[in-house]
N, C-alpha and C positions, 0 to 999 in steps of 0.2 A: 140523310146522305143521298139515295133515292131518289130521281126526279122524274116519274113518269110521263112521257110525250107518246105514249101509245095513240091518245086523240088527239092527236096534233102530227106529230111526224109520221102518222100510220096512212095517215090522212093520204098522203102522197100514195100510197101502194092500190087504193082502192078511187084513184083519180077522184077526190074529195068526196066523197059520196058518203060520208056518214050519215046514220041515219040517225033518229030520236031514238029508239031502240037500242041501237049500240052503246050512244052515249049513256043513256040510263042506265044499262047491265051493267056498264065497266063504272060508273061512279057509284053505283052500289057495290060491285065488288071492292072498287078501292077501298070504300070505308071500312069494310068488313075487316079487309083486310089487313089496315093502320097505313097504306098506300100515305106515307106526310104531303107529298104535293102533286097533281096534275095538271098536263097540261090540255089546253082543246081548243080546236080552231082549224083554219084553212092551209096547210103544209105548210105557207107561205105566210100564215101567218092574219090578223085582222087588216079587214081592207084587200086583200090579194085575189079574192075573188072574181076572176074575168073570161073571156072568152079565150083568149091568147095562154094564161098561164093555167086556168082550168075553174071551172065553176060549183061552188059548192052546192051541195043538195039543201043543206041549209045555211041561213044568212048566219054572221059571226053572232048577233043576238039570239037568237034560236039557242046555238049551243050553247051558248053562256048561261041563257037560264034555264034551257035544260040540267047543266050539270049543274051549277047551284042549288036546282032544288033539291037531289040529293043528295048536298055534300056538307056534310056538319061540321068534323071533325079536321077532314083532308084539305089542302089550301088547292086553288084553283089560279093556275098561272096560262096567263096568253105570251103569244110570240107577237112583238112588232116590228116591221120593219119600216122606218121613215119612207115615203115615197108612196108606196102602198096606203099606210096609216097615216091621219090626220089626229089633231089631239080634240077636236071640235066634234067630227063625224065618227070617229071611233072610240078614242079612249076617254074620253067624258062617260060616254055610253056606258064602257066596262067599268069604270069607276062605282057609278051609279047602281051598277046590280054585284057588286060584289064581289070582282075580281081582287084576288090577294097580293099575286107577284105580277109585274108587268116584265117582260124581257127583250129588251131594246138591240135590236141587232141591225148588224152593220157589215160590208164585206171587210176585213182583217183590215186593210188600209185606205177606211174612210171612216172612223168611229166618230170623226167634227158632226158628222150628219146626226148624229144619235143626238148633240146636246142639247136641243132645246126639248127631244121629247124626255131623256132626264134629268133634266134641271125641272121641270112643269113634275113629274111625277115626285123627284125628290123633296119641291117646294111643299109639298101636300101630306109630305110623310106618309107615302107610300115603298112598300119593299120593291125596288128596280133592280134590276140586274143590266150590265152592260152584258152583250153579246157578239164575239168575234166568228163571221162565218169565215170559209174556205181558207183555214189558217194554216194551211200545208203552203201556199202561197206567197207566205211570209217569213221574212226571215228573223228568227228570235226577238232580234233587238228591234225590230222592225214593228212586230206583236207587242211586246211591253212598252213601249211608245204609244200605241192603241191603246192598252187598255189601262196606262197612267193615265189617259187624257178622258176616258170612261169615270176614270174614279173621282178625276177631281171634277167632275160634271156634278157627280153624284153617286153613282152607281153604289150599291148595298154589295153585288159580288160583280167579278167575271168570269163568263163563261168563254172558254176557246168550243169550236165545234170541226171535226175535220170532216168536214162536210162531202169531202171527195173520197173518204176512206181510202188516204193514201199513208200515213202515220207508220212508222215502225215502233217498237214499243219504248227505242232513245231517243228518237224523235218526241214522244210526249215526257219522257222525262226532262229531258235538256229545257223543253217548255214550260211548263209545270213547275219544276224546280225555282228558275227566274222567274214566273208570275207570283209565286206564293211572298216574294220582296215585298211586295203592294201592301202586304198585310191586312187583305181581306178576302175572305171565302173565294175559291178559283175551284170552276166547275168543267167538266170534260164529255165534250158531247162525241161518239162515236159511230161509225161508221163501216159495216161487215165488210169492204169490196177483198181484202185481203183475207179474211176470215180471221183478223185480228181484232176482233170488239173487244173481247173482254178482257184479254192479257192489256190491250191499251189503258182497259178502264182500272186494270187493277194496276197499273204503271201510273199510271193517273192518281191516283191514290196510295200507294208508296211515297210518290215525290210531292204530297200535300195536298193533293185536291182534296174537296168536302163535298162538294155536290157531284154528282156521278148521274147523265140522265139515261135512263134505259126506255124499252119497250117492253110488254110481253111479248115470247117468243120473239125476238128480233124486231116486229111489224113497225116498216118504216120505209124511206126511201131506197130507192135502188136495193141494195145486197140488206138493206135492213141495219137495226143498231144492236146495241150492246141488250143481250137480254135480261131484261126483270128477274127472271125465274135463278136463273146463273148465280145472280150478284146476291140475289138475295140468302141464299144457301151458302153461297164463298164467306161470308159475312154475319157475324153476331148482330141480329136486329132485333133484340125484344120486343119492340111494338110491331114487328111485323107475324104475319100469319103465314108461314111457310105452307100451310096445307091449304088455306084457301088458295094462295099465288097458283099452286100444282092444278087444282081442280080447275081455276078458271084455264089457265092452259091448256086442259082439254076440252074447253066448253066455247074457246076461242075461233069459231068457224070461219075463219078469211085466208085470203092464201099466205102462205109463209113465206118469208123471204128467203131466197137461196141464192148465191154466189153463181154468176152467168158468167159468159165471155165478156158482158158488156160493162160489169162491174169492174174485170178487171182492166180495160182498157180505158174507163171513167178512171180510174184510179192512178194508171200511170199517167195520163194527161190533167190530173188537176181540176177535173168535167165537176161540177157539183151533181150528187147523187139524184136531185130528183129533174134534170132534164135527161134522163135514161127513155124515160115512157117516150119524150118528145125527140128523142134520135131515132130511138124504134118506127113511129108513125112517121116521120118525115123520111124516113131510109124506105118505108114500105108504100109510099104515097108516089117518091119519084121514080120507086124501081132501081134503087140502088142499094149497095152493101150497106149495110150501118158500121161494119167494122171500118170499110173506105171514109164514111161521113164523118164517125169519130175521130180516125187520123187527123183528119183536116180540120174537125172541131177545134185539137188539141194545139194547135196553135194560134187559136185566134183569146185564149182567155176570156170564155163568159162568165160574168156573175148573176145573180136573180134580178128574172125580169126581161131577159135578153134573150128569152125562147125565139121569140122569132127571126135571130139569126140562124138557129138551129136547119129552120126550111126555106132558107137565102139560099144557105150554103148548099142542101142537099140540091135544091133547084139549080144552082150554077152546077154541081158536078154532074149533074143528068145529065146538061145542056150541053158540058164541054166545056164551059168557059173558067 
């Protein structure tokens, strides 16, 4: 039920910097743990690594066989996002060393873009997942159009992600509810800005969701996600290890996420969680408010990738213009 993206969406909190070390600790604790899947990679996913959206400390192959080699039991899932990934320079690659689940994501109302990378994964019988980002964005019927057109590509499940932490807990119900039609696995990726993760994820799961992706401790973009530790205690999980989950939570040294002004101002405007770091530095580069840059973000609708609108806009508001 479980899907941890600590090495993956944590990825964002520490501007991609994982190290060999982290990833080792944490895919030994997974196993220990009965942790069923991980994921790891560049925030953004393979392939995303750049000067503009942030540079990893290590390449996507690096972590991939980093955590491969130690993970026996626990599956090992990447994020892709077309545009970013190639199916030649990237996921051939992960193919080849062991990648379990691939997770094919797309902004809520462009999933066309996803299908040749899962039709090419699905041909191979491999486990894919379609994935719906900034899905606050869309309007229900709007989403189930997506992620009909996800399924008949291929896709194994979908995942909705409210990528902006702006969801109320009817809000994922009303969704949830109408995805589970599809009649395959619908998964609910969350977002703190509201300090609503877990009730969403437990909303999420009332109204059918199976897969539920956490962090520990929160550790993720912006205000952070739904935590591991929480979900896992709220929930009967026999393969899991409540007691190692606790320990490594204290043994977890990186900063925690907590709920800012700028979370919730991401959140009322629809902002996707991890250009939070890149409103900060471009608010503090041109000597202006970042509360003023956010306003003015908030209606221009970026999706990933479009950071360097972010320091367009703070540069025209310096200037005046």
């Amino acid at each position: 039920m479980f899907h941890d993206l600590t090495l993956r969406d944590g990825s964002h909190a520490i501007s991609h910097q994982l190290t060999k070390e982290m990833i080792e600790d944490y895919c030994i604790f997974a196993e220990e743990a009965g942790i069923e899947v991980i994921e790891v990679g560049h925030g953004n996913g393979l392939g995303a690594s750049s000067t503009l959206i942030g540079e990893s400390l290590l390449s996507d192959l690096e972590m991939i066989q980093i955590a491969k080699t130690h993970l026996k039991k626990t599956k090992l899932s990447v994020h892709i996002i077309p545009g970013f990934a190639t199916i030649k320079k990237n996921i051939d690659p992960a193919i080849a060393m062991g990648v379990d689940i691939f997770r094919i994501a797309s902004h809520c109302t462009e999933a066309s873009l996803t299908k040749t990378h899962i039709e090419y994964l699905s041909s191979l019988n491999k486990t894919v997942y379609g994935v719906l980002m900034m899905t606050a964005m869309s309007s229900v019927e709007t989403l189930f159009e997506e992620a009909f057109k996800m399924k008949s590509y291929g896709a194994n499940a979908i995942i909705i992600m409210d990528s902006t932490g702006s969801y109320l807990p009817s809000d994922v119900r009303e969704r949830v509810s109408k995805l589970v039609e599809l009649k395959i696995p619908i998964g609910f990726h969350a977002h703190n800005n509201l300090q609503l993760a877990v009730a969403n994820s437990i909303t999420a799961i009332e109204a059918g969701a199976s897969i539920i992706d956490v962090t520990i401790r929160g550790f993720g973009a912006g205000a952070g996600n739904t935590p591991l530790e929480i979900m896992a205690h709220l929930y009967e999980c026999p393969f899991l290890n409540k007691t190692k989950i606790l320990e490594q939570c204290d043994r977890f040294k990186v900063p925690i996420p907590i709920c800012k002004p700028i979370n919730i101002l991401t959140s009322k405007y629809k902002i996707m969680s991890g250009f939070e770091k890149h409103i900060i530095k471009a608010a503090e580069q041109y000597k202006i408010s970042y509360i003023e840059l956010t306003n003015n973000l908030g209606t221009q609708k970026l999706v990933a990738g479009q950071e360097d609108f972010i320091y367009i806009t703070a540069k025209q508001i310096a200037n005046n213009i």
